[in-house]
LUMBA-649140 format. One record per residue: residue number from 1; x, y, z of N, C-alpha, C in turn; residue in three letters. Coordinates in Angstrom, 1 decimal. Last residue first. Example, Ala and Ser with C-alpha at 12.3 -4.5 7.8 and 13.67 -1.06 7.14 Angstrom:
2
(site 2; (12.8; -2.2; 7.1); (13.7; -1.1; 7.1); (12.9; 0.0; 7.9); "SER");
(site 1; (13.2; -5.7; 7.8); (12.3; -4.5; 7.8); (13.2; -3.3; 7.8); "ALA");
***
This chain:
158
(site 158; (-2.3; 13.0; -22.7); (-3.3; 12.7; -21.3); (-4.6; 13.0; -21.9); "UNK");
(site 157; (0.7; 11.7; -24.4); (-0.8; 12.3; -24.4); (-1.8; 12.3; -23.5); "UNK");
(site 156; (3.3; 10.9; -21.8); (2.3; 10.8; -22.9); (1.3; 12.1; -22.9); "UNK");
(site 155; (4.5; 11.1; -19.3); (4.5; 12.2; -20.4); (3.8; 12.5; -21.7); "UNK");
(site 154; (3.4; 8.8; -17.8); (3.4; 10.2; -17.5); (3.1; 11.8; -18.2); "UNK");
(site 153; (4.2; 7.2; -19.7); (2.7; 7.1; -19.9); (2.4; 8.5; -18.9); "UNK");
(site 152; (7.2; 7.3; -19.8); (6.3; 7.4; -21.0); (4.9; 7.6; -20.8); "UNK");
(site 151; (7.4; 6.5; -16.7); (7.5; 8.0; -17.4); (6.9; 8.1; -18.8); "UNK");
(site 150; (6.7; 4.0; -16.9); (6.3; 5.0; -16.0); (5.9; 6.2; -16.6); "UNK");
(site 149; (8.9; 3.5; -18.9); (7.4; 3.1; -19.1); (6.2; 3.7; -18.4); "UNK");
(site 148; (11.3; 3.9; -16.8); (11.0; 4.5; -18.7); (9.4; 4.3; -19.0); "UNK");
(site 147; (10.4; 1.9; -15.0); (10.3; 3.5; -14.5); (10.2; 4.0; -15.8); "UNK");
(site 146; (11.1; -0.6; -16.3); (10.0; -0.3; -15.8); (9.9; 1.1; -16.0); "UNK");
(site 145; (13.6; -0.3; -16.7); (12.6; -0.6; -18.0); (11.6; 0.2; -17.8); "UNK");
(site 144; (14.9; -0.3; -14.4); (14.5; 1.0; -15.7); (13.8; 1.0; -16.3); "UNK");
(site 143; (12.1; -2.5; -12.9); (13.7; -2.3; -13.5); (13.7; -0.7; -13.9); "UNK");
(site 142; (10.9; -4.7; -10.6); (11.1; -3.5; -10.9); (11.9; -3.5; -11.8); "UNK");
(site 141; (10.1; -7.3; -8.8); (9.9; -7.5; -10.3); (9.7; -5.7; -10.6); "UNK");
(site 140; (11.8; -8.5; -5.9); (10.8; -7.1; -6.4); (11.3; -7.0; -7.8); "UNK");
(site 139; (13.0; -10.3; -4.0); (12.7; -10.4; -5.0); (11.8; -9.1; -5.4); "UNK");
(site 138; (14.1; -9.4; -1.5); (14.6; -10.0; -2.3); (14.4; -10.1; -3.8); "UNK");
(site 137; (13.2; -5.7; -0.6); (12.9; -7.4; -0.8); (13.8; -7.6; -1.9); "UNK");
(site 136; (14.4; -3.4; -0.4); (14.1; -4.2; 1.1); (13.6; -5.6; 0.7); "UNK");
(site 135; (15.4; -2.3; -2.7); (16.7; -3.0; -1.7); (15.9; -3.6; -0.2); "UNK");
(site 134; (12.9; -2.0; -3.7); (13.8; -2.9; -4.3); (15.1; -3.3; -3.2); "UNK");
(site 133; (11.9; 0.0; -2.1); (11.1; -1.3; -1.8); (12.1; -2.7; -2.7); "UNK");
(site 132; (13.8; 2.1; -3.2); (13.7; 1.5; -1.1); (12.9; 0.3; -1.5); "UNK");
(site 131; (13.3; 2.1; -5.3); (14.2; 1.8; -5.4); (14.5; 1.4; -4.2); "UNK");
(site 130; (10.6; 3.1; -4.8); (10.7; 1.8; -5.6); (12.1; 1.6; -5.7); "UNK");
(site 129; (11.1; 6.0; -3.8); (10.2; 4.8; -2.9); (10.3; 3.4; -3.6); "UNK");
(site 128; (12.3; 7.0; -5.6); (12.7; 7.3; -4.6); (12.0; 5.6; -3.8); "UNK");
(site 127; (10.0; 7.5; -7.6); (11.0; 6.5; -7.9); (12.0; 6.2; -6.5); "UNK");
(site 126; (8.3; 9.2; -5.9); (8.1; 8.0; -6.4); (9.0; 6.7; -6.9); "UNK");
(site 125; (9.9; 11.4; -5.4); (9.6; 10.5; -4.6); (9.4; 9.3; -5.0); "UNK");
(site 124; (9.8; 12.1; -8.6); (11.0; 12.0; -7.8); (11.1; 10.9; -6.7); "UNK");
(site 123; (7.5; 13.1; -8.4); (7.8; 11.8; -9.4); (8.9; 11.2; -8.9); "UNK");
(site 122; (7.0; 15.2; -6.5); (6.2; 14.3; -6.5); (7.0; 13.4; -6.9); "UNK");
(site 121; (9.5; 17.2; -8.0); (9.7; 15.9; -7.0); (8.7; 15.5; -6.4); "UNK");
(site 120; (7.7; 17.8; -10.5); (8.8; 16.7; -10.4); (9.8; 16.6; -9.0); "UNK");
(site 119; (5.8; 19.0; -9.1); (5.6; 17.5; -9.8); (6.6; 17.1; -10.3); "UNK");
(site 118; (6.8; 20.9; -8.0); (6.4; 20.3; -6.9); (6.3; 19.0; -7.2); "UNK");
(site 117; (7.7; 22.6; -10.3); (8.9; 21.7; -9.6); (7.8; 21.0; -8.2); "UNK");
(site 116; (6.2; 24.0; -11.7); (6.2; 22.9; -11.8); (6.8; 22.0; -10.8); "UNK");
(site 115; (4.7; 26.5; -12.3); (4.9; 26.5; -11.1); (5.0; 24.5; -11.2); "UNK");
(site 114; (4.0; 27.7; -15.1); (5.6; 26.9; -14.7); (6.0; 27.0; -13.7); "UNK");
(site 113; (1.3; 29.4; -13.7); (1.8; 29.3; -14.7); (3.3; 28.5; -14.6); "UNK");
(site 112; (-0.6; 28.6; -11.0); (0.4; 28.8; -11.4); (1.2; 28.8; -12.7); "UNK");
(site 111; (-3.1; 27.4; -9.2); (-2.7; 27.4; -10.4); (-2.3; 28.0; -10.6); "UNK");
(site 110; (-1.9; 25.7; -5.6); (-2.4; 27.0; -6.2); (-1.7; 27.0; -8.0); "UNK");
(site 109; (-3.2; 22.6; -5.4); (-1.7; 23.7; -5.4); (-2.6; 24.2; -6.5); "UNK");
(site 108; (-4.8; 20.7; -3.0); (-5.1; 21.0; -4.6); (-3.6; 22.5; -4.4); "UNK");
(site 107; (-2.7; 18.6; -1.1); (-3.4; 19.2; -0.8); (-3.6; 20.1; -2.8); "UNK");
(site 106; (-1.8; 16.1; 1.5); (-2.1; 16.2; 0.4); (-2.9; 17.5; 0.3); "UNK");
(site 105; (-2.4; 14.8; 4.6); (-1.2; 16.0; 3.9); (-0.8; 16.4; 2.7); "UNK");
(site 104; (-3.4; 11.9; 2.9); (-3.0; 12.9; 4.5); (-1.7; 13.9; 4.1); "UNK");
(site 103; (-4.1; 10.0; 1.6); (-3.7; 11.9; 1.1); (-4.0; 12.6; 2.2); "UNK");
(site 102; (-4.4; 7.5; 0.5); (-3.3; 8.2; 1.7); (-3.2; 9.8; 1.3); "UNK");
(site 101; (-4.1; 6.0; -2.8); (-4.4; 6.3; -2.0); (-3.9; 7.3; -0.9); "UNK");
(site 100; (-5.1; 5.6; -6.5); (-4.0; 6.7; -5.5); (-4.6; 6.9; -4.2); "UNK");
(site 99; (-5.2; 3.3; -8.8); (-6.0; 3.7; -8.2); (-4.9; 5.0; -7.3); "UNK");
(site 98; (-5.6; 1.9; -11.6); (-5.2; 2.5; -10.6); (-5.3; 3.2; -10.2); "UNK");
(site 97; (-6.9; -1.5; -13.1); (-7.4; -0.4; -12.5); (-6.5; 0.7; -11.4); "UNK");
(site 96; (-7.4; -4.0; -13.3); (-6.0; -3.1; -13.6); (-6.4; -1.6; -13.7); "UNK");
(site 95; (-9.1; -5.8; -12.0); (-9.7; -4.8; -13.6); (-8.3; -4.4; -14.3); "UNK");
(site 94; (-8.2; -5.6; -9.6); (-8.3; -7.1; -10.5); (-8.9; -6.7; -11.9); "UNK");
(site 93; (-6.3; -2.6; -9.4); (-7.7; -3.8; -8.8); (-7.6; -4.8; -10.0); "UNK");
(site 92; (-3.9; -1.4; -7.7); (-3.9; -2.0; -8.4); (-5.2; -3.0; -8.9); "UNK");
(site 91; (-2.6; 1.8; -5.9); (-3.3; 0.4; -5.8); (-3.3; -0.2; -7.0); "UNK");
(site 90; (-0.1; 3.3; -4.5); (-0.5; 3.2; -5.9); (-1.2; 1.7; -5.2); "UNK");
(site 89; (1.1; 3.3; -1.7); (0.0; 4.2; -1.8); (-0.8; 4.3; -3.5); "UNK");
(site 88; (3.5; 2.0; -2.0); (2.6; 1.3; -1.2); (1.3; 1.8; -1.1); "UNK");
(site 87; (4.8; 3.9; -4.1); (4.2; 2.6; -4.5); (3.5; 1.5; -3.5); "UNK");
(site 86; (4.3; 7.3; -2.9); (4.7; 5.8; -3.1); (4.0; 5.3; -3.5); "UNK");
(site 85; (3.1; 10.4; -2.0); (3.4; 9.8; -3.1); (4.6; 8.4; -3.2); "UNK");
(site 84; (2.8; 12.2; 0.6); (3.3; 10.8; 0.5); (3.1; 10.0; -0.9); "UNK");
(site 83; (1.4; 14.3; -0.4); (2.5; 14.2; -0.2); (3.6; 13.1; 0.1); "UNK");
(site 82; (0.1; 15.2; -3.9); (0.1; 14.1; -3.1); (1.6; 13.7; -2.1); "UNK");
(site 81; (-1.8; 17.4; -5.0); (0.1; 17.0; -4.8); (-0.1; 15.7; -3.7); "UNK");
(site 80; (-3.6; 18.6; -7.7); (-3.2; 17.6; -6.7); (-1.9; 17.1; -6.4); "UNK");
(site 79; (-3.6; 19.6; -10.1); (-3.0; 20.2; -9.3); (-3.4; 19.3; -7.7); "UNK");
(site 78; (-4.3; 18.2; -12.5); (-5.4; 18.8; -11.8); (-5.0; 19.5; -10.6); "UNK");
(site 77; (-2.2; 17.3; -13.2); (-2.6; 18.0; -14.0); (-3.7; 18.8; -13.2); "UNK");
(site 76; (-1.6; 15.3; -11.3); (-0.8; 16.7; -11.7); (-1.0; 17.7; -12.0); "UNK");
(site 75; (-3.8; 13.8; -11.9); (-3.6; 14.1; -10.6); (-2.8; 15.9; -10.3); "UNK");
(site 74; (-2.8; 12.5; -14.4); (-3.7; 13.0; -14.3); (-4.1; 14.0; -12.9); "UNK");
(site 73; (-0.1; 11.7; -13.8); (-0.5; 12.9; -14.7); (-1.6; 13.5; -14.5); "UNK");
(site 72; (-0.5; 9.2; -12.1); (-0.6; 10.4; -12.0); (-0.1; 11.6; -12.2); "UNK");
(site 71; (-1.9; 8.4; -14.8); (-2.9; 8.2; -13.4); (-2.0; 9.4; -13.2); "UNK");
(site 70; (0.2; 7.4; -16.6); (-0.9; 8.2; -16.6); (-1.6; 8.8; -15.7); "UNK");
(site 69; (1.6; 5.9; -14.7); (2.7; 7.1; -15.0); (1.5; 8.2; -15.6); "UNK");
(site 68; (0.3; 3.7; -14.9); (0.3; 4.0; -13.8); (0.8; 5.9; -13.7); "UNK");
(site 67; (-0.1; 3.0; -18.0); (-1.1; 3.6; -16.9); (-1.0; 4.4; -15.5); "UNK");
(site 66; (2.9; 2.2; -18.1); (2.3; 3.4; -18.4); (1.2; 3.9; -18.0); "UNK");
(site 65; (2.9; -0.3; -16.3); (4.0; 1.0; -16.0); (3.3; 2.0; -16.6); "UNK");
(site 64; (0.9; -1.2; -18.3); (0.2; -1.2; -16.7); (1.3; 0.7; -16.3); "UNK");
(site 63; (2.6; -2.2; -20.5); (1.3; -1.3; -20.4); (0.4; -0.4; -19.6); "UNK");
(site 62; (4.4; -3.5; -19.7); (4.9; -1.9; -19.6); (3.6; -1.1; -19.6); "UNK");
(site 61; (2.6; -5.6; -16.6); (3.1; -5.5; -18.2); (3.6; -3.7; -18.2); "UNK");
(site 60; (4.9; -5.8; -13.6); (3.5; -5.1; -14.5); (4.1; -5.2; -15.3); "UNK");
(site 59; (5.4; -9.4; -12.1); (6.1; -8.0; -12.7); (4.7; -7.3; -13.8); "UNK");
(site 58; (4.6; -10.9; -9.2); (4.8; -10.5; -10.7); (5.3; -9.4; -11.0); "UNK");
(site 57; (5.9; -10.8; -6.4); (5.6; -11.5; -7.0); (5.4; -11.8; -8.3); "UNK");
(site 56; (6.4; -7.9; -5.7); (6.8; -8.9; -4.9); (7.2; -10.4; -5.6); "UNK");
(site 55; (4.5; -6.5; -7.0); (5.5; -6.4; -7.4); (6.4; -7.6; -6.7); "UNK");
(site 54; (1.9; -6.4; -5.0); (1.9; -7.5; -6.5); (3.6; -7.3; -6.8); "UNK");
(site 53; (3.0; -4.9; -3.3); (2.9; -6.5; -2.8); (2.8; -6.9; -4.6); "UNK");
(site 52; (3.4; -2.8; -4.4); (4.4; -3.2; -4.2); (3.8; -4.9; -3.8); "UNK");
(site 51; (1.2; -1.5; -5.1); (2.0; -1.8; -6.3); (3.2; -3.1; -6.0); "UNK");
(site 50; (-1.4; -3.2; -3.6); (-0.5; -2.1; -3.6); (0.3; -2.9; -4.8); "UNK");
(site 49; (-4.6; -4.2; -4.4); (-3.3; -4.6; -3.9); (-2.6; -3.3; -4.3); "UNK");
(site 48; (-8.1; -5.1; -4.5); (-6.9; -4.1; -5.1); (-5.9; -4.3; -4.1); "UNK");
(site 47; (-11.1; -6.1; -4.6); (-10.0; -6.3; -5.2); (-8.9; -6.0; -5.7); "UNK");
(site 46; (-12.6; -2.6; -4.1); (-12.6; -4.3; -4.2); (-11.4; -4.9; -4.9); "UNK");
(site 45; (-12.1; -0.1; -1.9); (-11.4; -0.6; -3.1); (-11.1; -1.7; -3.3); "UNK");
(site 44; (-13.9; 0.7; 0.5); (-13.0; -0.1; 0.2); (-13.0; -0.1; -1.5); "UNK");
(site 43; (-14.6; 4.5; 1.4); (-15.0; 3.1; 0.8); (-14.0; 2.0; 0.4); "UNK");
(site 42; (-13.2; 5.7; 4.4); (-13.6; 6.1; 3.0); (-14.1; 4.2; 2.5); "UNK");
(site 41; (-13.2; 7.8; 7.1); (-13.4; 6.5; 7.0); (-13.9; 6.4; 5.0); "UNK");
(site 40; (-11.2; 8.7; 9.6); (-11.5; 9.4; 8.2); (-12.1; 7.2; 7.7); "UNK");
(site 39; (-10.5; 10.5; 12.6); (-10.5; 9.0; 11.9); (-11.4; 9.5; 10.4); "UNK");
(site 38; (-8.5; 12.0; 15.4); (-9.4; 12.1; 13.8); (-9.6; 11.0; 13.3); "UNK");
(site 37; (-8.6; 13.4; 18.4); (-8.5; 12.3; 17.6); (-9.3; 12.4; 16.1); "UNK");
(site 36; (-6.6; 16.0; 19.8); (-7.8; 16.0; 19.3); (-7.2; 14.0; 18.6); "UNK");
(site 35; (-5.8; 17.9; 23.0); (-5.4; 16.7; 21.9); (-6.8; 16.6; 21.1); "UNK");
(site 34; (-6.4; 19.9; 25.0); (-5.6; 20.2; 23.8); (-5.2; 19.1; 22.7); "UNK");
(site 33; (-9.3; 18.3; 26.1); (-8.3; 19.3; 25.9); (-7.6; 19.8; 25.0); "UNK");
(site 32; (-10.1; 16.5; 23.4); (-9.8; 16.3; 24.8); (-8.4; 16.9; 25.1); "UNK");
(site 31; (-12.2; 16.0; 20.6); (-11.3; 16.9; 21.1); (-11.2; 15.8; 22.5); "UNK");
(site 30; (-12.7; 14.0; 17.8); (-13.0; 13.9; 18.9); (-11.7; 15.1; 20.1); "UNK");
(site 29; (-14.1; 13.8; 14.5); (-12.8; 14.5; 15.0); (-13.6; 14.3; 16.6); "UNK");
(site 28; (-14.8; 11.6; 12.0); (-14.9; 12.2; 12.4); (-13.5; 12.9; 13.5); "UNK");
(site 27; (-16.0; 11.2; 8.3); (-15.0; 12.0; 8.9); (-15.3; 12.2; 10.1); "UNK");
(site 26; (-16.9; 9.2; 5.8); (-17.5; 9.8; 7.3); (-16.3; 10.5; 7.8); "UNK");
(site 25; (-16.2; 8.4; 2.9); (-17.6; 8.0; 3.9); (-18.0; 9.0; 5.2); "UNK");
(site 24; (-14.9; 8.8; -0.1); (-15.1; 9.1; 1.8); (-16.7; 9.1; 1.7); "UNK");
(site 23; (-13.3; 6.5; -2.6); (-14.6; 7.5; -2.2); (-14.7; 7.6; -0.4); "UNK");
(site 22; (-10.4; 6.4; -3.4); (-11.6; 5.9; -2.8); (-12.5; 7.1; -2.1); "UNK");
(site 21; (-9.7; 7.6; -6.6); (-9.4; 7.8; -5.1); (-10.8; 7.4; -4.6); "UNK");
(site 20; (-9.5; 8.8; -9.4); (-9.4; 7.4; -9.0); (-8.8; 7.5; -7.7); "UNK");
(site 19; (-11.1; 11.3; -10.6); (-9.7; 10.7; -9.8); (-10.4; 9.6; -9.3); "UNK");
(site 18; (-13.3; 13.4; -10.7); (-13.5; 11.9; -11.1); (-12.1; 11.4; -11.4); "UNK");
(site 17; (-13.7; 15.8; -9.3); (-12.1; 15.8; -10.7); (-13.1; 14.2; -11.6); "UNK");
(site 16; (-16.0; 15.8; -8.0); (-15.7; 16.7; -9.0); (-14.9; 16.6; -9.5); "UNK");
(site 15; (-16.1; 13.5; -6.8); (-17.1; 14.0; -7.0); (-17.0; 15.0; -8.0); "UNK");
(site 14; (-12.8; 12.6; -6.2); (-13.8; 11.6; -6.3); (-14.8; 12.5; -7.2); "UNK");
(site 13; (-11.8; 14.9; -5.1); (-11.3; 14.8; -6.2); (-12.2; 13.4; -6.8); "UNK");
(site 12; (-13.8; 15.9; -3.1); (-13.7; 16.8; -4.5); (-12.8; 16.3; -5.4); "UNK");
(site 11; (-13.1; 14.4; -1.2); (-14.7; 14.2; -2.2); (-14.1; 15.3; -3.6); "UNK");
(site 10; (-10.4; 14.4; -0.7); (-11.2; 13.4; -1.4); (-12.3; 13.6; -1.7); "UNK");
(site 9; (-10.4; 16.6; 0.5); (-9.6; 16.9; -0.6); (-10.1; 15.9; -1.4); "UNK");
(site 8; (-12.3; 16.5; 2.9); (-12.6; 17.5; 1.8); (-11.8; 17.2; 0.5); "UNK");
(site 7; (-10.4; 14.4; 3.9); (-11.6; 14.3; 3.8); (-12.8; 15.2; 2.7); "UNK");
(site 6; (-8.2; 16.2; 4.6); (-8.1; 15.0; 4.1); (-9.8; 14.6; 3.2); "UNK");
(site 5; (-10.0; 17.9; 6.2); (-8.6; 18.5; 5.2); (-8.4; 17.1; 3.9); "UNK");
(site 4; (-10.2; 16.4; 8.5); (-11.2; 17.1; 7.6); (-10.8; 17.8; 6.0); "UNK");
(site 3; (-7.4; 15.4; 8.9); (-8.6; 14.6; 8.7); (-9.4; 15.1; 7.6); "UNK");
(site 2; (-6.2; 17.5; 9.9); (-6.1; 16.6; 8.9); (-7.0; 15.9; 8.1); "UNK");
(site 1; (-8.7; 20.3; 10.9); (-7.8; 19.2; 11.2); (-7.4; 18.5; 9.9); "UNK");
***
């Protein structure tokens, strides 16, 4: 199931990559007949906010935009595709700490020599998703600036 799928993809990127992804707790799956229920239960991430609610309100230093664009390089690099990749799924902890949540239907892509294009539209999406969160609030502390800064710490040295 998803779930379990979901639930495997996170320990091994928690336990064995050491990704910044909340640690799983319990997985379970409940059948009835041909429907099944899943619930996936992972650890809270103390003091952490979505990119977007803090965005609402402050704006990240470029420093942060680069972290964030590091994180996930890091992810990339390790062949993790994240398919709902947004800024409601980037966390943020009171450390500045970032974090990548929601990896339902996420999954490790087979190692491939300039089998690239999945990670640039991963990135793709991503900007995709902050330019939707910019036309749905008034105020959202985003720019180019930003996303250049993104991408610098993307492209950076990892």
């Amino acid at each position: 199931t998803r779930a379990y799928q979901e639930f495997h993809l996170l320990h091994t990127m928690h336990n064995a990559l050491a990704l910044p992804v909340p640690q799983p707790a319990a997985a379970h799956i409940k059948t009835s007949g041909l429907i099944y229920r899943a619930d996936i239960i992972t650890t809270r991430i103390q003091d952490a906010q979505s990119a977007v609610a803090i965005l609402k309100n402050n704006a990240l230093d470029m420093a942060l935009w680069k972290k964030v664009g590091a994180i996930v390089r890091r992810f990339h690099d390790n062949n993790i595709y994240h398919h709902d990749l947004n800024a409601n799924n980037i966390l943020i902890d009171a450390k500045e700490k970032v974090w990548l949540i929601d990896f339902d239907r996420g999954r490790l892509m087979p190692r491939k020599q300039n089998n690239t294009s999945w990670k640039q539209s991963n990135i793709a999406r991503l900007h995709r998703s902050l330019v939707k969160e910019q036309n749905r609030h008034e105020t959202l502390h985003w720019s180019p600036e930003s996303w250049n800064c993104l991408l610098e710490g993307y492209n950076g040295p990892n």
